[in-house]
C-alpha positions, 0 to 999 in steps of 0.5 A, spaced: 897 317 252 902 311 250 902 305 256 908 305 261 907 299 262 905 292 258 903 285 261 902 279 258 894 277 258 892 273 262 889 266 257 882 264 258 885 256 257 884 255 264 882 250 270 880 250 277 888 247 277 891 254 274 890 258 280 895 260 284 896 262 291 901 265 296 903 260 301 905 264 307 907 261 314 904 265 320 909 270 320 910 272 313 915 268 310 913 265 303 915 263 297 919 268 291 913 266 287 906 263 287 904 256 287 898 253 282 893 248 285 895 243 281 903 244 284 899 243 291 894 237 290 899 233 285 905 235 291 900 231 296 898 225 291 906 224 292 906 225 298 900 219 300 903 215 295 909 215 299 906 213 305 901 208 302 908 205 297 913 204 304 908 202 310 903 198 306 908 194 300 914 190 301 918 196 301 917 196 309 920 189 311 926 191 307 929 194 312 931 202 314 937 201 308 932 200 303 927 205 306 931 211 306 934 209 298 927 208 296 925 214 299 931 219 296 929 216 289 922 218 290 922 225 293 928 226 286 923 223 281 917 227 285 921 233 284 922 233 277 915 231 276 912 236 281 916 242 279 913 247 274 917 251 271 917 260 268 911 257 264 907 254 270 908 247 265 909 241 271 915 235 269 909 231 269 905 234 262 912 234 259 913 226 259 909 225 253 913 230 250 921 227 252 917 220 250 917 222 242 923 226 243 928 219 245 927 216 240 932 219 234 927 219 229 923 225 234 930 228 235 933 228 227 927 230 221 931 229 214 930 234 209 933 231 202 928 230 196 929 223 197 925 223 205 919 221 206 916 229 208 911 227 213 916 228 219 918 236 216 910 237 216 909 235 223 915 239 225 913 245 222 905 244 221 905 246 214 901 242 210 901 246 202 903 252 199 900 255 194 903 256 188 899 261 184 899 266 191 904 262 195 898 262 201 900 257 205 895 251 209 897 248 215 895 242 217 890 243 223 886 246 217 887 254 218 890 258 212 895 263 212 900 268 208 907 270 209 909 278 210 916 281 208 915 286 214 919 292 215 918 296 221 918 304 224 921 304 230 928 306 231 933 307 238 934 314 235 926 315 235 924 321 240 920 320 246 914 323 242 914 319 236 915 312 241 909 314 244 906 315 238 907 308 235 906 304 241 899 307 242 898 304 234 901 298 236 897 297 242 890 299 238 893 294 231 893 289 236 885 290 238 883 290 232 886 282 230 880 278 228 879 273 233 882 266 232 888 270 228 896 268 230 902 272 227 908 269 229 915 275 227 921 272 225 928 275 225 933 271 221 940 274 218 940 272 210 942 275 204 939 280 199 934 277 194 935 283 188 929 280 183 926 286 183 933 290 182 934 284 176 927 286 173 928 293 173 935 292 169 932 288 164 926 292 163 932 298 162 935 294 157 928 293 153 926 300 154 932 303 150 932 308 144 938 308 142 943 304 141 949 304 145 955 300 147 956 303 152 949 303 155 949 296 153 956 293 157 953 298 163 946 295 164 950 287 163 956 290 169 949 292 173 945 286 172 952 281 173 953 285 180 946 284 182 946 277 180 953 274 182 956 279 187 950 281 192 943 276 190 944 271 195 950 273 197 952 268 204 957 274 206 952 280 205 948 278 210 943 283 214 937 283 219 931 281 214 924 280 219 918 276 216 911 275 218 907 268 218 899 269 220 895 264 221 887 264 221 882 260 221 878 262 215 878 266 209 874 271 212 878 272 217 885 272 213 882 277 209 880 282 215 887 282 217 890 283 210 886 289 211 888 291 217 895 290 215 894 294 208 891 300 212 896 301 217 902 300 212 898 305 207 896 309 212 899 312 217 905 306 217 907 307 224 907 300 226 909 297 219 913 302 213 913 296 209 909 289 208 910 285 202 906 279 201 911 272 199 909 269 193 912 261 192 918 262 190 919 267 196 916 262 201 921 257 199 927 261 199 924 262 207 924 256 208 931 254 205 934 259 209 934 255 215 932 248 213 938 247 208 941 254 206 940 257 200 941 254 193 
């Protein structure tokens, strides 16, 4: 019986910190949401230090004017460094993240042939592709490959048939090799018809006869594959792809067989999975880093 209801897990990367409470005064009135404990202990650290800075610096002998600004000015930086946000990250773990980005370098990576590439690996943690298989290693040392993905599910499925595919996908998910990461990506692109192409030129070579007309009906083929529709920016469509990271080659390989079986299987989740090679890893790549070529 497929799950009428889905929840993220609950991540094991936690502290005394993370815990979270219902803060409630005595006659049941609360916040929308819990608060964490690192929200709470922070928000009082804040506070002592407000008291500490007014009644024992010169701030005090300033006069109410300069007591009342510093104090407007504290409680606004306290908040936006206090505040968690729908991730239950604080201003405060965010600081080191807007330090790198003020500059223009953190905020502009080039990406022409003549720029240094260091910046384009940092931003998109990939070290090298391979060029024989197109595997790709990152720079925190994990391997991985890049899937041409199609799925099964459809807003015209029956409810039995939806059920049916949840619960292959929740079991697929069981399954994932520990220290396995699969990031989905949805992009609109044009069609690549090198398959289309090879299959045209294979005709051609495989002809018995000699026909002129066959002749200019496979170059009318192979001139609209290649002029009209490969690549073309004004055909586009909904193209899904697949990027898994693993952390070593035995776990790589026990979700490649994963992912063969369920495509060769039952193909209730995946109906189609096709491993990239080189030359498709680059053609992902400039389809959102500079256009397609």
């Amino acid at each position: 019986m497929a799950k009428q209801r889905f929840k993220i897990p609950t991540t094991l990367d936690v502290s005394y910190f993370d815990m979270e409470f219902n803060v409630k005064s005595k006659n049941g009135v609360g916040l929308n949401r819990p608060v964490s404990a690192k929200v709470i202990v922070f928000t009082l650290l804040a506070a002592f230090a407000w008291f500490y800075l007014v009644f024992q610096t010169f701030i005090w002998e300033g006069g109410i004017l300069l007591i009342i600004g510093f104090t407007i000015t504290w409680c606004i930086l306290s908040v936006l460094l206090v505040r968690a946000d729908k991730t239950n990250r604080m201003g405060l773990e965010l600081i080191f993240s807007m330090i790198n980005y003020l500059p223009k370098s953190g905020r502009y990576v080039p990406v022409r042939m003549s720029d240094v590439v260091h910046p384009l690996k940092y931003l998109l943690n990939v070290d090298t592709i391979d060029p024989e298989d197109g595997r790709i290693h990152f720079l925190d040392g994990q391997i991985g490959h890049g899937y041409h993905i199609v799925g099964s599910a459809s807003a015209l499925m029956f409810a039995q048939d939806k059920q049916i595919i949840l619960d292959k996908v929740d079991a697929f998910y069981r399954k994932l090799p520990v220290g396995v990461e699969i990031i989905y990506d949805s992009v609109y692109e044009g069609h690549s018809v090198e398959e289309q192409l090879q299959a045209v030129e294979q005709t051609k070579q495989e002809l018995n006869v000699k026909s002129k007309g066959l002749d200019a009906l496979l170059k009318e083929q192979h001139d609209i594959l290649k002029y009209a529709i490969n690549n073309n920016q004004g055909l586009t469509s909904l193209h899904q792809y697949l990027v898994v990271r693993a952390p070593s080659e035995a776990a790589l390989t026990e979700f490649e067989n994963l992912l063969i079986g369920d495509v060769e299987g039952d193909g209730l989740m995946f109906r189609l999975a096709k491993t990239l090679s080189y030359k498709e890893m680059e053609r992902y790549f400039k389809s959102f880093l500079g256009g397609i070529n």
